[in-house]
C-alpha positions in Angstrom: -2.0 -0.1 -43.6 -4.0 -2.2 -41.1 -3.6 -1.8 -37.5 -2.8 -5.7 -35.6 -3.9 -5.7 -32.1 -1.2 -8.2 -30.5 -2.7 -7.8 -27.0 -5.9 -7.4 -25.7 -6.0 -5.7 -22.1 -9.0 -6.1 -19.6 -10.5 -4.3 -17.2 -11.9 -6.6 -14.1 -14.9 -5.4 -12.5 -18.0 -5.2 -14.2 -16.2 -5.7 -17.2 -15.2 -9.8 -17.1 -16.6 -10.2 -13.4 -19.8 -9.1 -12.0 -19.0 -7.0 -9.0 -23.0 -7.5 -7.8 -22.2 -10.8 -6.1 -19.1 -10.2 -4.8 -20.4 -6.9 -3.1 -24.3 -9.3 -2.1 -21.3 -12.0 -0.5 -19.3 -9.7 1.7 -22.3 -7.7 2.7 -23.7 -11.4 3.8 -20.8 -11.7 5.9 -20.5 -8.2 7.6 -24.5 -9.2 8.3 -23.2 -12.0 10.0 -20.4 -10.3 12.0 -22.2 -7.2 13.2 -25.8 -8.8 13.8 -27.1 -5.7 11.4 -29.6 -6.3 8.8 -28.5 -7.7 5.7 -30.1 -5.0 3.5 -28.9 -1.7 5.3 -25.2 -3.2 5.2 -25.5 -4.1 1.9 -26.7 -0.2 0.6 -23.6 0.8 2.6 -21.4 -1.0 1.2 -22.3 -0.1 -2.2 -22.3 4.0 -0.9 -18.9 3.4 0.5 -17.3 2.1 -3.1 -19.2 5.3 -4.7 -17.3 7.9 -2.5 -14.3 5.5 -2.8 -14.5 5.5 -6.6 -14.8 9.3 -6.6 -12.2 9.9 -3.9 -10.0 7.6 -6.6 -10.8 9.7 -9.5 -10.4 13.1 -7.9 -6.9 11.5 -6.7 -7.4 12.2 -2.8 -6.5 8.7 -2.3 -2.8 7.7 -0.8 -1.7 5.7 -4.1 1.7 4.6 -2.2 -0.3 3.2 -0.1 -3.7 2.4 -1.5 -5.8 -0.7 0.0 -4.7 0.6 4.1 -6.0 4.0 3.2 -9.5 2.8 1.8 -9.8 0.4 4.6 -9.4 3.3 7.1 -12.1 5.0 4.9 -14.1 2.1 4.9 -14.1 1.5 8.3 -15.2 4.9 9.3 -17.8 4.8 6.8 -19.4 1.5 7.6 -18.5 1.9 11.2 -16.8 -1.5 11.9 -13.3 -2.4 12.5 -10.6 -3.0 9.7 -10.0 -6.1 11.0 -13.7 -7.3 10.5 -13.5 -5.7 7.2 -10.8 -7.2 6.3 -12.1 -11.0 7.7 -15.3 -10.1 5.9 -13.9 -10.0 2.6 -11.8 -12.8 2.6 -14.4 -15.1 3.6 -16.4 -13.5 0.2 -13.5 -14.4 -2.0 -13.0 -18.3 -0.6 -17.3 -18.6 -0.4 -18.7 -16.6 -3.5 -20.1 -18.8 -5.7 -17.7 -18.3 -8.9 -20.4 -18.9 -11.7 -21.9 -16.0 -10.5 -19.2 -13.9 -11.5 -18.2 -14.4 -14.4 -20.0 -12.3 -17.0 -21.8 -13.9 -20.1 -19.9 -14.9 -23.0 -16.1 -13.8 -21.3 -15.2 -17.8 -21.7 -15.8 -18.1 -25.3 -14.7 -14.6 -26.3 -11.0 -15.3 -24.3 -10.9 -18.4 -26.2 -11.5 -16.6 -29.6 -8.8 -14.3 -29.0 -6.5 -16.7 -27.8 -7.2 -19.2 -31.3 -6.5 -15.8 -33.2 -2.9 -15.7 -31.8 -3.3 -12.5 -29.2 -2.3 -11.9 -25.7 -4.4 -11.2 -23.3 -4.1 -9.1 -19.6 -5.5 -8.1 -16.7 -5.2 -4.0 -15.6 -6.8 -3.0 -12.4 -7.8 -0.3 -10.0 -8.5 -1.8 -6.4 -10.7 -0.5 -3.6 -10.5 -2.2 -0.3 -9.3 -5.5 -1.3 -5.4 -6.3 -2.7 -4.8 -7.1 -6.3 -4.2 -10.8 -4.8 -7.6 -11.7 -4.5 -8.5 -10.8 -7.7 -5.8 -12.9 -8.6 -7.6 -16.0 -6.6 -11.4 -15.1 -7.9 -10.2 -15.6 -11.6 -8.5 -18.7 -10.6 -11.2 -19.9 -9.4 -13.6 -18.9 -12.2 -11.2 -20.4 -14.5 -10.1 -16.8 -16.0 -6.6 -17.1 -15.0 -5.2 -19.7 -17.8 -5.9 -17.4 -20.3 -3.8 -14.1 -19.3 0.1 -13.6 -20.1 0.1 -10.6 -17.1 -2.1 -9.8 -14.4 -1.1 -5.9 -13.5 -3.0 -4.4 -10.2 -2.9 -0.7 -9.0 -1.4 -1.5 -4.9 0.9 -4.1 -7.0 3.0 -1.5 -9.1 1.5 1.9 -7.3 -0.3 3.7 -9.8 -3.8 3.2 -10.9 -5.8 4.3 -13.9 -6.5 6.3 -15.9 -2.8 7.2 -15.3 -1.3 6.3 -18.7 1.7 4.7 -16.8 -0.1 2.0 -15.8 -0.9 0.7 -18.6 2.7 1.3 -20.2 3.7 -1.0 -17.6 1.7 -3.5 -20.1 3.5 -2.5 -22.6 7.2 -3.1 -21.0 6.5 -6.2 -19.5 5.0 -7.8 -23.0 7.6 -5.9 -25.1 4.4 -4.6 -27.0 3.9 -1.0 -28.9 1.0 1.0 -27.3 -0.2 0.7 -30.6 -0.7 -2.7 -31.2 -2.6 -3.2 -27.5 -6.5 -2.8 -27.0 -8.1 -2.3 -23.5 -11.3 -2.6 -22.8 -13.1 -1.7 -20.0 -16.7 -0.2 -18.0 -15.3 3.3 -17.3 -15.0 6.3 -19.7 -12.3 8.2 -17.8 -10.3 5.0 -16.3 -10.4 2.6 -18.9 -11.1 4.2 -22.2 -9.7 7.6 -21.9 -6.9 6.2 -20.0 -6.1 4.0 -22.3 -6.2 6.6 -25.4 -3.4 8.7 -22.9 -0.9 6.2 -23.1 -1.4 5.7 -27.2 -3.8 2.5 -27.2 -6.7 1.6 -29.0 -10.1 1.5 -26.5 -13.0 -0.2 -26.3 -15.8 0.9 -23.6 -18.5 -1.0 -22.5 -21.9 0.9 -22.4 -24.8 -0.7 -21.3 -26.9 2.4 -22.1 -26.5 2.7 -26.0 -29.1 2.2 -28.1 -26.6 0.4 -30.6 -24.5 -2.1 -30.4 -21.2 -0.5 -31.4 -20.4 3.0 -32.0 -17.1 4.3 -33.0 -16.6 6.8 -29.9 -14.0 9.4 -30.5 -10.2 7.6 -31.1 -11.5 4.3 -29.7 -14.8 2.4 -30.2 -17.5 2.0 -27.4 -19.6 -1.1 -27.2 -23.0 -2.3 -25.5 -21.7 -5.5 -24.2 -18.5 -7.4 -23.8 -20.4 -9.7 -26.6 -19.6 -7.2 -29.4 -15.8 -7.2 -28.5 -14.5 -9.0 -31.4 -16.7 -7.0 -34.1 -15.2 -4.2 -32.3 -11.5 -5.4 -32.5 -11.9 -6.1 -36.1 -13.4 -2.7 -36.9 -10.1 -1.1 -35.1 -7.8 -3.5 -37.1 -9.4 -2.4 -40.0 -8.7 1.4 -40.1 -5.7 2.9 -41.5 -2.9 4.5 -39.0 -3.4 8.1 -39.0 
């Protein structure tokens, strides 16, 4: 019989909000801090979140304690102080302008789902900032009215693709893993993360040549545009 997806789980970054001018905004301020050029600060900001995304996925990262440990990290890496790093990015989150960051289509998409009678969440991983402030950018982008649970990694201490995480979803909504869709930018966090735990999966994949391509269990996508063809082509198969 036909699969119903009661919830539909979300990635953040890069997947409903364009990291690019969060990272340009806190880069402008560390710029402004340190008297260094704009462009060098800005290349090592975005060379710190690679070796922090890679410690993250070969787990040498203090989960228990997640956002102090990549701010030491950071700090050494971008040689600057915590405390400026931590100034820096709080400024970004009250000053970013928040039509930047919301990727195309997410408003009119939420609002289908929500007309068709699902839930929708947030699940996800953090770097150097608390869940918190993503909390405050989609409030301020207008996100937040639209999601039933917002679930962060330094909020409940484990981060994806750890298939707890998104159980957590699952107890908190009184959901089946079954009956939940995440979708999300990263093959190993999101989308095989989300298969662990006994979800359906979308990925986003702006390199395909298609559109949409059934990808293993799950289904992986160019753009967040094609999310509802995709949720109706996973409703549509029959439970193995």
């Amino acid at each position: 019989m036909p699969k119903k997806i009661d919830v539909v789980s979300f990635d953040v970054w890069d997947t409903i909000l364009d990291l690019k001018p969060f990272h340009v905004k806190i880069a402008e301020k560390i710029a402004s801090y340190t008297s260094r050029e704009y462009k060098r600060v800005y290349l090592e900001l975005e060379e710190n979140y690679r070796i922090l995304k890679d410690y993250r996925r070969r787990r040498m990262l203090k989960f228990d304690d997640l956002i102090n440990h990549c701010l030491e990290i950071s700090s050494k890496n971008l040689g600057i102080s915590v405390e400026v790093i931590k100034k820096c990015v709080t400024k970004a989150v009250l000053e970013v302008d928040s039509r930047l960051l919301v990727i195309e289509g997410v408003h009119n998409i939420f609002s289908e789902l929500i007309r068709s009678g699902r839930r929708l969440v947030t699940v996800g991983n953090l770097i150097f900032w608390p869940g918190s402030y993503n909390r405050i950018l989609l409030e301020r982008t207008g996100l937040t009215e639209y999601f039933s649970l917002q679930v962060y990694a330094d909020e409940v201490k484990v981060s994806k693709p750890d298939r707890e995480i998104f159980l957590k979803v699952c107890g908190e909504l009184n959901v089946l893993p079954e009956n939940v869709l995440h979708v999300g930018d990263n093959r190993v966090e999101d989308f095989e993360g989300a298969l662990s735990a006994g979800m359906n999966a979308a990925w986003i994949n702006p390199k395909m040549n298609s559109h949409i391509f059934e990808e293993d269990k799950g289904v992986a996508i160019k753009s967040i545009k094609y999310l509802i063809k995709a949720l109706n082509k996973i409703e549509l198969r029959e439970k193995g």
